[in-house]
C-alpha positions in Angstrom: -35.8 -35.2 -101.9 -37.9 -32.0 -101.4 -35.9 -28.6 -100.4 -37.5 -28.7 -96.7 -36.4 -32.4 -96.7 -32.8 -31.5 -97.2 -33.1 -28.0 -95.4 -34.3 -30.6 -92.1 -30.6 -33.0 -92.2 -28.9 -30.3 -91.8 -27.2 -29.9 -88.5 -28.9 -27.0 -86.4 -27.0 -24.2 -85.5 -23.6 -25.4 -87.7 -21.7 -22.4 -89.1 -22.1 -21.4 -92.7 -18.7 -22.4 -93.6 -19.2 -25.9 -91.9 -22.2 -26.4 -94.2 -20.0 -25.1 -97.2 -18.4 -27.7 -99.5 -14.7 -27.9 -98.8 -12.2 -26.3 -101.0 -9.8 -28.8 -102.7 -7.3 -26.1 -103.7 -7.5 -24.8 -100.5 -7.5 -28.1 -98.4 -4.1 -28.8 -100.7 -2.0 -25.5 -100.3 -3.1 -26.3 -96.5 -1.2 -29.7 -96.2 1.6 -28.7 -97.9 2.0 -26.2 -95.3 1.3 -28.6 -92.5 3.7 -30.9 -94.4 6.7 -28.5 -94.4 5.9 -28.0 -90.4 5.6 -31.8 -89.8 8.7 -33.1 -91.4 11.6 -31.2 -89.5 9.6 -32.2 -86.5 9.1 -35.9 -86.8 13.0 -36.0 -87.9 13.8 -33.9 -84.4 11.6 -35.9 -82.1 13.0 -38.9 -83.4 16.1 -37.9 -82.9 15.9 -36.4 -79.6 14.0 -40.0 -78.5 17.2 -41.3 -79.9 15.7 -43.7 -82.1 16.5 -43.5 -85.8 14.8 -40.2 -87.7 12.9 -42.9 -90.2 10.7 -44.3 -87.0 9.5 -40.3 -86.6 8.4 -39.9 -90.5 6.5 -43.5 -89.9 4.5 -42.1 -87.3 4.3 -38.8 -89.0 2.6 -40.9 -91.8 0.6 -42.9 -89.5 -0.6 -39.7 -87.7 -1.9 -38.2 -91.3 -3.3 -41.4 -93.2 -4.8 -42.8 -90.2 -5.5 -40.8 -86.9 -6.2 -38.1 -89.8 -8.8 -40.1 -91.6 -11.1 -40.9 -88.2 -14.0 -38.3 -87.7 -13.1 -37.3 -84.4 -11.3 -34.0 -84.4 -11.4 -31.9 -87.6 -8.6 -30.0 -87.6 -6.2 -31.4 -85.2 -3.3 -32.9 -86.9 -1.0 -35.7 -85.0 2.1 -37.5 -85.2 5.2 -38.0 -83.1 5.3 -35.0 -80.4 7.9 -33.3 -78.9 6.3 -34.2 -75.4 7.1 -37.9 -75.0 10.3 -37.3 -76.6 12.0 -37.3 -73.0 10.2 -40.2 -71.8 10.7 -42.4 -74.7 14.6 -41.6 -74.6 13.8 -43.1 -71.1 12.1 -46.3 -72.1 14.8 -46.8 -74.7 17.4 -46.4 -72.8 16.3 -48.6 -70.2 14.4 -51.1 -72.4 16.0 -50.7 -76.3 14.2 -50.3 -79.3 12.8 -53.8 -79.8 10.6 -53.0 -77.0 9.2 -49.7 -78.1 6.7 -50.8 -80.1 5.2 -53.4 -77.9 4.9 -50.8 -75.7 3.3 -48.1 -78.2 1.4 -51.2 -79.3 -0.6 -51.5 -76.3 -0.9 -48.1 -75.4 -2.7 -47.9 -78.3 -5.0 -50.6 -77.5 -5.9 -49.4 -73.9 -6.5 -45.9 -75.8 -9.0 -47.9 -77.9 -10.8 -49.5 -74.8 -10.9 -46.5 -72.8 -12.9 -44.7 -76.2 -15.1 -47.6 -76.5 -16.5 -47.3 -73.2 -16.6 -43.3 -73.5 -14.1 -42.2 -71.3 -12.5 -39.7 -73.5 -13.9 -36.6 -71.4 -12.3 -38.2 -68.1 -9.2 -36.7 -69.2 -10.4 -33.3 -69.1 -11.2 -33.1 -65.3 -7.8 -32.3 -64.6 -6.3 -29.7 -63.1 -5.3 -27.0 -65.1 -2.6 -25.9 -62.9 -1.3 -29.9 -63.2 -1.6 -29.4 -66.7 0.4 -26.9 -67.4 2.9 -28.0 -64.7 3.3 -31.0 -67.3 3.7 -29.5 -69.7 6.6 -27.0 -68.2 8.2 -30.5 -66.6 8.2 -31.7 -70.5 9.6 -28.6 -72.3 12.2 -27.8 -69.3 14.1 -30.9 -69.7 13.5 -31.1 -73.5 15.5 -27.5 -74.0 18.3 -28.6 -72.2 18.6 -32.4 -73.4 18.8 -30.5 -77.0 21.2 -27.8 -76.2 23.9 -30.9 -76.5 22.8 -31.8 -80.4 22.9 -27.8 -81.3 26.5 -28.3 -80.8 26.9 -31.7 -82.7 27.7 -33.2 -78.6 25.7 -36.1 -77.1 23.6 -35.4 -74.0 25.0 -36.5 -70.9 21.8 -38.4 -70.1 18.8 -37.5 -67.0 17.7 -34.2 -66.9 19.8 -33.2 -64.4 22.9 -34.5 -65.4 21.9 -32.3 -68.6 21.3 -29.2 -66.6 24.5 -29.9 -64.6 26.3 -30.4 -67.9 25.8 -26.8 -69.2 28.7 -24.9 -68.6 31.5 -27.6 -69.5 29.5 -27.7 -73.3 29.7 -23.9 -73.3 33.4 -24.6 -73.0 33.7 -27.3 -75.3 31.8 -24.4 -78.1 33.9 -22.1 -77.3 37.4 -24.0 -78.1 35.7 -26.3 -81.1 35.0 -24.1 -84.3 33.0 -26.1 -86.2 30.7 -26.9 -82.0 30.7 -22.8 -82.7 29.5 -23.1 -86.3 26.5 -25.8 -85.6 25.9 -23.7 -82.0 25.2 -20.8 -84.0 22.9 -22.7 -86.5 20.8 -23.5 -83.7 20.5 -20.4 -82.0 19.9 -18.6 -85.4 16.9 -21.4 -85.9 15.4 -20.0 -82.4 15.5 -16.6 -82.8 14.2 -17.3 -86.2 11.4 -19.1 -84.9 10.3 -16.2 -82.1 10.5 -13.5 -85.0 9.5 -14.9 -88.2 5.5 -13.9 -87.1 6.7 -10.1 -87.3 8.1 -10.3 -90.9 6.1 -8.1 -92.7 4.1 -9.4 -95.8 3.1 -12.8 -97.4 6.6 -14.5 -96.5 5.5 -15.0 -92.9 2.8 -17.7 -94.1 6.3 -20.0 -95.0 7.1 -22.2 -91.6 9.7 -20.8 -89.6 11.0 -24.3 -89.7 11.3 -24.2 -93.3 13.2 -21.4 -93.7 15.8 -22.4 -90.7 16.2 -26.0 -92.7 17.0 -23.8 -95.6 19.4 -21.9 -94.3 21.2 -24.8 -92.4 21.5 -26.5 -95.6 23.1 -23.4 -97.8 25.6 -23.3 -94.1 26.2 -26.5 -94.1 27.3 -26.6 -98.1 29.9 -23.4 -97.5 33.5 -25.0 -97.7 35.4 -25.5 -94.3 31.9 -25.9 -92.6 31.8 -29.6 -90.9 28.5 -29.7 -89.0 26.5 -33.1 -88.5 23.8 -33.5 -90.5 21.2 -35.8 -90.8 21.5 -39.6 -91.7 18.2 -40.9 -93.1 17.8 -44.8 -94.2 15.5 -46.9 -96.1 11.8 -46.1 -94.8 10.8 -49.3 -95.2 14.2 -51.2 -93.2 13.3 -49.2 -90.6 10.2 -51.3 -89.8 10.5 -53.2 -86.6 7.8 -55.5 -85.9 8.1 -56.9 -82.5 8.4 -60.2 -82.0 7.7 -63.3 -79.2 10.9 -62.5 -77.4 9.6 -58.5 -77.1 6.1 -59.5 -76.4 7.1 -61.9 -73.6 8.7 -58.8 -72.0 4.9 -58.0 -70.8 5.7 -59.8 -67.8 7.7 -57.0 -66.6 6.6 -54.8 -64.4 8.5 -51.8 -65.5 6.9 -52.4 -68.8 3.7 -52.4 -68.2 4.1 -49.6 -66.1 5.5 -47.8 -69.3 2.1 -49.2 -71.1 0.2 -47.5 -68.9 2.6 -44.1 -68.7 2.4 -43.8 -72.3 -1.8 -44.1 -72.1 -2.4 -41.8 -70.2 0.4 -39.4 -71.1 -0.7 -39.3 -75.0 -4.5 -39.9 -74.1 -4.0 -36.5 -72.0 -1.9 -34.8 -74.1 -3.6 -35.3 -77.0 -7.2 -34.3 -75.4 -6.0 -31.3 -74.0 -4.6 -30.4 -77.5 -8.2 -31.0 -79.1 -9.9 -28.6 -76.4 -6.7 -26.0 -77.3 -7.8 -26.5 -80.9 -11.6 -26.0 -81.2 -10.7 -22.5 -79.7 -9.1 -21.6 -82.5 -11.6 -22.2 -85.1 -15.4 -22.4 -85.5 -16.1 -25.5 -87.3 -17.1 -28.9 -85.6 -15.8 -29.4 -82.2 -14.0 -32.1 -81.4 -15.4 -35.9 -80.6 -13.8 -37.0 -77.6 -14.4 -40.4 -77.4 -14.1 -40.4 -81.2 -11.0 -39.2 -81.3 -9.1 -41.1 -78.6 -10.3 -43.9 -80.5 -8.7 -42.6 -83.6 -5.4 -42.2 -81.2 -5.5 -45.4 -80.6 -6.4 -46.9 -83.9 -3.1 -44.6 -85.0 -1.2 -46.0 -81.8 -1.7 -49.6 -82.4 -0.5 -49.2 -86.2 2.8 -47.2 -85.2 3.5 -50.1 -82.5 2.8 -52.7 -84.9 5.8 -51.4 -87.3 8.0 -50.6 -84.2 7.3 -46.5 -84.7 7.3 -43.4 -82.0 3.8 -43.4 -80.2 1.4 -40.5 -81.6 -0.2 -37.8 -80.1 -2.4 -34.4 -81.5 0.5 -31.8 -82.0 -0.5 -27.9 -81.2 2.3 -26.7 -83.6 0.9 -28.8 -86.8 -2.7 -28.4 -85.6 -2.5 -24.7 -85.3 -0.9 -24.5 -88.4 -3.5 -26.4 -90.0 -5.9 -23.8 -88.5 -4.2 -20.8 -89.7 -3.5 -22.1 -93.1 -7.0 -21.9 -93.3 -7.9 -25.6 -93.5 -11.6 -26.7 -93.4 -11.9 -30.7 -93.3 -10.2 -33.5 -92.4 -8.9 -33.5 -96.0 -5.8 -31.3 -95.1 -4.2 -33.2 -91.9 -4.7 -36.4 -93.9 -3.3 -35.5 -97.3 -0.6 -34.3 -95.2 0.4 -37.6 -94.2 0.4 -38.8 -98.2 3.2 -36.3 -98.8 5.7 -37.5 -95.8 5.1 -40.8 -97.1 6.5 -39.6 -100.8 9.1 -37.5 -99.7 10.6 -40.1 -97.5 10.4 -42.4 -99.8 11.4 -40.6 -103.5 13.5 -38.1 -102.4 15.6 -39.2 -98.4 18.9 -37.8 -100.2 17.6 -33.9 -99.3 16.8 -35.3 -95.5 21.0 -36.0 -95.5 21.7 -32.3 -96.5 19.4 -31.4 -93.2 22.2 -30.1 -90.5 21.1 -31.7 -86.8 21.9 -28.5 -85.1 18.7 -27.0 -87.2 16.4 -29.4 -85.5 17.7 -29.5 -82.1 17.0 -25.4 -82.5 13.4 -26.2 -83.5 12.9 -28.4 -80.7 14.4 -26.2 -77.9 12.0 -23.6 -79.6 8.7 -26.0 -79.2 10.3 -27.0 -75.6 10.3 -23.5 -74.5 6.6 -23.0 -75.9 5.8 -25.9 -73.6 7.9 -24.4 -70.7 5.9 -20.8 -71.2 7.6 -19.3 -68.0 5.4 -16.3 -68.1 2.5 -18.8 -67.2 4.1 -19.5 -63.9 3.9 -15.2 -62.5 0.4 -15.2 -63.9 -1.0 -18.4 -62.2 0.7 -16.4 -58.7 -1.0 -13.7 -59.5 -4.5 -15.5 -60.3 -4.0 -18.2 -57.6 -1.1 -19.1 -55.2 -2.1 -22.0 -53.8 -2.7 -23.4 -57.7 0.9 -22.0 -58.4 2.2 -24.4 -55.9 0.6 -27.4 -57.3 1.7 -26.1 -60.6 5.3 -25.6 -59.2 5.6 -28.7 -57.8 4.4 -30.8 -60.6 7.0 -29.2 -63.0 9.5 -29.8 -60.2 8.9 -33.4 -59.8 9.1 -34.1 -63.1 11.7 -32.5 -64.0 14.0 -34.3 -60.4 12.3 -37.8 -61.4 10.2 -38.7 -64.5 6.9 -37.6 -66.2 4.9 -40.2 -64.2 5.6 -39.5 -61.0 5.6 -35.9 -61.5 1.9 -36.0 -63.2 0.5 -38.5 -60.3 1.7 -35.7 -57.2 0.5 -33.1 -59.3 -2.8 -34.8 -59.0 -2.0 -35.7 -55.7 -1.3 -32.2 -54.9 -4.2 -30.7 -56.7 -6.6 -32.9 -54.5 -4.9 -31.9 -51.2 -5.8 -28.3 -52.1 -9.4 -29.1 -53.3 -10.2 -30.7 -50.0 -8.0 -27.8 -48.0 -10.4 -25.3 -49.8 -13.9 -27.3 -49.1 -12.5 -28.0 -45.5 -13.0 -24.5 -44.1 -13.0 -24.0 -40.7 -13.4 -20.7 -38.8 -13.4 -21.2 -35.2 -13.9 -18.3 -32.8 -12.7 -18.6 -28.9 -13.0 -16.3 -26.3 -13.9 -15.7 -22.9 -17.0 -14.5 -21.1 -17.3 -14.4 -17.4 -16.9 -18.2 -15.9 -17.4 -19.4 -19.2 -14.7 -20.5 -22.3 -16.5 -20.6 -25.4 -15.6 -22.1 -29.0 -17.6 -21.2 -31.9 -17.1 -23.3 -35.3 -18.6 -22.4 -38.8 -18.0 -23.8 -41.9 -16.9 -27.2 -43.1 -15.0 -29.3 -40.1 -13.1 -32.0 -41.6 -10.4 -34.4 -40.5 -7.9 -31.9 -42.6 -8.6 -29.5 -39.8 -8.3 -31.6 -37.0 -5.2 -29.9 -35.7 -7.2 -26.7 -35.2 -10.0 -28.1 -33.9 -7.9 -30.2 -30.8 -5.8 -26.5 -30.3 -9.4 -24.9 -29.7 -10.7 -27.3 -27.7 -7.3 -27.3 -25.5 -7.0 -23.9 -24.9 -10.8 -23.9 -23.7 -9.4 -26.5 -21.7 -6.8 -24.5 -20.1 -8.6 -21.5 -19.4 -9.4 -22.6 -15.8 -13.1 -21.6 -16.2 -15.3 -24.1 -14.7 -17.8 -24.0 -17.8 -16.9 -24.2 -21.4 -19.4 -23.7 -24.0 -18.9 -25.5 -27.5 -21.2 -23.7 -30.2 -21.1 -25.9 -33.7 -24.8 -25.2 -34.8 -23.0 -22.8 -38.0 -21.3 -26.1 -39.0 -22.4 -27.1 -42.2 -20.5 -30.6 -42.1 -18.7 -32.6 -39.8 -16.8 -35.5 -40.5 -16.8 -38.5 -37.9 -13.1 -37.7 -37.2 -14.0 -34.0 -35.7 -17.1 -34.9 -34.4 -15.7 -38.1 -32.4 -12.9 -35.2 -31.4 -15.5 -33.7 -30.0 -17.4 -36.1 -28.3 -14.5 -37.4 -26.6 -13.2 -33.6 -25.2 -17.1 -33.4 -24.2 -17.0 -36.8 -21.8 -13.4 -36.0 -20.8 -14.1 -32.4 -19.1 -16.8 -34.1 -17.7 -15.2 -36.7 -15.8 -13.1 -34.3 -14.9 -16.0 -32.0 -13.2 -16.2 -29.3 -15.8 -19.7 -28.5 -17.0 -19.9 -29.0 -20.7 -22.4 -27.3 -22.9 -22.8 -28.7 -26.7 -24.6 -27.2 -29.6 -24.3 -29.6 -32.0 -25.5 -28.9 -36.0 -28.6 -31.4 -37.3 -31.8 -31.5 -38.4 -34.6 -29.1 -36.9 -36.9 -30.4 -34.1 -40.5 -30.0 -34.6 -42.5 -27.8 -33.1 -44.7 -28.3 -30.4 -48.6 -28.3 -31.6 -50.7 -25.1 -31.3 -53.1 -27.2 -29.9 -51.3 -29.1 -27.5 -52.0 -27.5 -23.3 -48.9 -25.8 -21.8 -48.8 -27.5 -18.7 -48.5 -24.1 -15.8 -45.5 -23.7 -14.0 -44.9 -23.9 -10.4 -42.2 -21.7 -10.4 -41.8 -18.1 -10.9 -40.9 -16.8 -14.7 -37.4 -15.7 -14.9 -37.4 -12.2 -16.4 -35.8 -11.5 -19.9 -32.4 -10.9 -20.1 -31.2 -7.5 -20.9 -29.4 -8.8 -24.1 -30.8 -12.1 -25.9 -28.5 -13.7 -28.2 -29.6 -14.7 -31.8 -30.8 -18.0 -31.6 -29.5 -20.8 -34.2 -30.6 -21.1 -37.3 -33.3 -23.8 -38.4 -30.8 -26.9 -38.8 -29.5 -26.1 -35.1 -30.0 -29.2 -32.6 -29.7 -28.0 -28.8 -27.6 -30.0 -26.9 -28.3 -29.2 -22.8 -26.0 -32.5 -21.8 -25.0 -31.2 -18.4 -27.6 -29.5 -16.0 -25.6 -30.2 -12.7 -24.9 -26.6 -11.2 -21.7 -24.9 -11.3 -20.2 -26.1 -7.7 -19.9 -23.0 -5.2 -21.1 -20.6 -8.2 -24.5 -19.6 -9.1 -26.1 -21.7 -12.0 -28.0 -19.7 -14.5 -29.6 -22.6 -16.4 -30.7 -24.1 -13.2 -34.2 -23.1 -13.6 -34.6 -24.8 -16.9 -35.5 -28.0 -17.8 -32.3 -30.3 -19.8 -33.1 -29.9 -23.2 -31.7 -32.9 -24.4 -32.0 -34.0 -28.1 
C-alpha cells in the first residue's frame, strides 16, 4: 500500500495521540489503578443493595471483559454503580434475589433494542436541571442508608425512616465502643477521600479507596478491636441463574415496571456518564448507540448469572482518564484482574472491615448529592432550581421512578410556561377599554387572558377595543376565549372592535380605478397611531354607532376580513 494510500484511511482531524499506537506498559499500570478503584466499590454497592458482595465483583467482571471490550466508549469503564444501589435494595426487598436477575436480564435486552434502532442520543435531551436532581435524589438517600453500616448497625429501611433514624444511631455509637471504633473507620475513610488529592507528591496517584482499605485492615487486626468485616464466598456459588418459576414472575406488573425502571435508569445514567467523560479527554468520543448496546450486551450477561445490573461509573472512568489510559485495553484488562483476585485470593476480601466501604460510599453519595450545585443553579436559573428541587425531593419522599418522571413532568411545564409568553397591556382611553396582547397566547395563560378581557368588561365603557395583531400565536383555547367574550359583549349591546393576528391582505392593484367618494374627506387626525405590522388582519366586526354618543368610525366603510 502506497504512503498516500495509508496517509488517506486515516481518520481526518483525529488527535496525534489517537493515531498513536497504544502503550501496553501504560494501558497495564492504568488498569491496575482502575482495579484497586473498582474492587472496594463493587464490594460496597453490593453490599449496600444488600445482596451478597460476590454478585458486585460478577458485575465488576462483566463490566470490564464485556461492556469493556465493545467499541463504543473508549475510556469509560462500567460495572455495578453506586446509583441503583438504593433502588435495587428496593426491588430486593420487595421481590428477593431470585428475581433480580430476570429483571437485570431484560433490562439489558430492552437496552439492546433501543441501540439497535439508534436511540442512544434520546437520552441526552433531558433536562439538565432533572439530571442533576437525579442524581442528588440518588446520593441523598445513599449517605444516609450507609451511615448505619459505618457503625456495623442495619438500616432501618426507606429513606426516610433512615433520615428519621439518625439521632437514635448517634446514641447507640456513642454507648457501643467497638459502634465508636467502626464509626471512626468510616469517617476517617471520608475525610481521607476529600483530602487525599492535596497530598503532595507521587502518593496521591494511589486511590483514596486503597489507602482507607489499608488502613481499616491494620485497625481491624489491633487486639480488642471487633468491627465487622467483610464475608466473601465462592465466586462461582454465587451464580444464580433464574429459573421458570422467576421468569413466570413477568406477569407482574410491579416487575415489569422494575424492567423498565432499571432501562431507563442505567440507559440514562450511563449516557450522561459518557458525555461527562469525553470532556475529560481528547481521544474518540463516545458512540452512543454503540455503547448502549455494549450496556446491554453487559446487562443481559450480569442477569443471566443472577448479578447487579451495570452502568458507566464516573469514579472508575475518571480514574481511567487520569491514569492516563488511551484504549479500550485498560477498562477491559481491568475486568481480568477482579476476576483473579476474586477468585485466587477472597481470604484478603474477609480482612476488608464494612465500615471502610460504607465510608467510600457515603463519599461517592455525597459527590452525587453536590449541594453546592443546588445555590448555583438559583443563581443561573430559578425556575430550573425548582424543577431540580423538586425532582431530588420526590425521589428522595417516594422512589427514583416517580421522582425522575415529575422531574420531566416538571421540566416540560416550565418549557411551555417560558414559550407561552403573554404581555397584555389594558388601559383606558375616553369611551373606550382597550386590551393589547403580544407574544405567545396559549391555553397556559388562559387565566390572564379571561382577567383582561373581564376587567375591560367591567369598565362600564360602551366600546372595548381588543388589539392581538403583536400575537405571534394563538392557540384554539385563547382564541375561542376570545371569540366567545367578542359575541357576548355584543349581545349585550357593547361595540366590540377585534384585531385579530393572520396573514397580510393583498394590496389593491395600482391599476385598478378608485371609485370617487360622495362624501366629504375626513381630515387627518392630529396623532395617527402606528399601524400593524404586515401579518396584522383588521377585524371592523361591529360598525353600528355608539348609541347617544358620536361614532368616529361611522364614516368608514366595515373592513371585514
Amino acid at each position: 500500500m502506497s504512503g498516500a494510500h495509508a496517509r488517506g484511511r486515516t481518520r481526518i482531524g483525529a488527535p496525534k495521540a489517537d493515531r498513536a499506537k497504544p502503550d501496553l506498559a501504560n494501558e497495564i499500570t492504568a488498569s491496575l489503578v482502575v482495579f484497586l478503584v473498582a474492587l472496594p466499590l463493587c464490594i460496597g454497592v453490593a453490599v449496600a443493595s444488600g445482596v451478597p458482595a460476590e454478585l458486585g465483583i460478577i458485575s465488576g467482571v462483566i463490566g470490564g471483559l464485556v461492556v469493556g471490550a465493545v467499541r463504543g466508549s473508549t475510556l469509560q469503564v462500567s460495572g455495578p454503580a453506586a446509583g441503583l444501589a438504593a433502588l435495587v435494595a428496593e426491588t430486593v426487598l420487595e421481590h428477593g434475589v431470585a428475581m433480580l436477575g430476570v429483571i437485570v436480564l431484560f433490562s439489558g435486552i430492552l437496552q439492546i433494542v433501543l441501540g439497535v434502532v439508534r436511540l442512544g442520543r434520546m437520552f441526552q435531551a433531558i433536562s439538565l436541571a432533572v439530571v442533576q436532581g437525579m442524581l442528588a435524589g440518588i446520593g441523598l438517600p445513599l449517605m444516609f442508608s450507609q451511615a448505619y453500616p459505618m457503625a456495623d448497625a442495619k438500616a432501618p429501611g426507606t429513606p426516610i425512616e433512615n433520615m428519621a433514624g439518625i439521632p437514635s444511631l448517634f446514641a447507640d455509637i456513642l454507648t457501643d465502643r467497638q459502634a465508636m471504633i467502626a464509626a471512626l473507620l468510616g469517617i476517617a475513610t471520608i475525610v481521607l477521600s476529600f483530602v487525599w488529592k492535596k497530598v503532595p507528591g507521587p502518593v496521591k496517584r494511589i486511590p483514596a479507596a486503597l489507602v482507607a482499605v489499608g488502613i481499616g485492615i491494620a485497625v481491624a487486626a489491633l487486639p480488642g478491636v471487633d468491627v465487622k468485616t467483610l464475608q466473601v464466598g465462592n465466586l462461582l456459588a454465587s451464580v444464580r441463574v433464574p429459573g421458570a418459576e422467576q421468569f413466570a414472575g413477568l406477569a407482574d406488573t410491579a416487575i415489569i415496571t422494575s424492567v423498565l425502571t432499571f432501562t431507563v435508569i442505567a440507559s440514562a445514567e450511563s449516557l450522561f456518564t459518557a458525555a461527562a467523560v469525553d470532556r475529560m479527554h481528547s481521544g474518540p468520543r463516545t458512540r452512543y448507540n454503540t455503547e448502549l448496546i455494549a450496556q446491554g450486551a453487559g446487562n443481559t450477561i450480569a442477569g443471566i448469572l443472577g448479578a447487579l445490573p451495570i452502568t458507566a461509573v464516573v469514579a472508575r472512568s475518571s480514574a481511567n482518564v487520569q491514569a492516563g489510559a488511551k484504549t479500550r485495553i485498560s477498562r477491559t484488562l481491568h475486568g481480568l484482574w477482579l476476576l483473579a483476585f476474586a477468585l485466587l485470593l477472597p481470604q484478603v476480601l474477609a480482612l476488608i472491615p464494612i465500615s471502610v466501604l460504607a465510608g467510600v460510599l457515603v463519599h461517592s453519595g455525597w459527590k452525587l448529592f453536590a449541594p453546592e450545585e443546588f445555590p448555583k443553579m438559583w443563581r443561573q436559573d430559578r425556575g430550573e432550581f425548582v424543577v431540580m428541587t423538586v425532582t431530588t425531593l420526590v425521589i428522595v419522599a417516594t422512589a427514583l421512578l416517580e421522582g425522575v418522571l415529575i422531574g420531566l413532568a416538571a421540566g416540560i411545564v416550565l418549557a411551555a410556561l417560558r414559550m407561552s409568553r403573554t404581555v397584555i397591556r389594558q388601559h383606558i382611553e375616553d369611551d373606550t377599554a382597550k386590551v393589547v396582547m403580544a407574544g405567545n397566547a396559549t391555553f397556559l395563560r388562559l387565566p390572564q387572558v379571561i382577567e383582561a378581557l373581564e376587567s375591560a368588561a367591567a369598565s362600564g365603557r360602551p366600546r372595548i377595543r381588543l388589539d392581538l395583531t403583536g400575537v405571534t400565536h394563538l392557540d384554539h383555547a385563547c382564541r375561542s376565549q376570545v371569540e366567545e367574550f367578542t359575541a357576548q359583549q355584543r349581545g349585550l349591546g357593547l361595540r366590540v372592535e377585534l384585531l385579530m393576528p393572520g396573514p397580510a391582505k393583498p394590496a389593491p392593484s395600482a391599476t385598478e380605478p378608485t371609485p370617487l367618494s360622495t362624501t366629504a374627506p375626513t381630515p387627518p387626525a392630529p396623532h395617527t397611531p402606528p399601524a400593524p405590522g404586515p401579518d396584522a388582519e383588521w377585524f371592523y366586526l361591529d360598525t353600528r354607532p355608539v348609541p347617544g354618543g358620536h361614532d368616529e368610525y361611522a364614516d368608514r366603510p366595515p373592513l371585514v376580513g
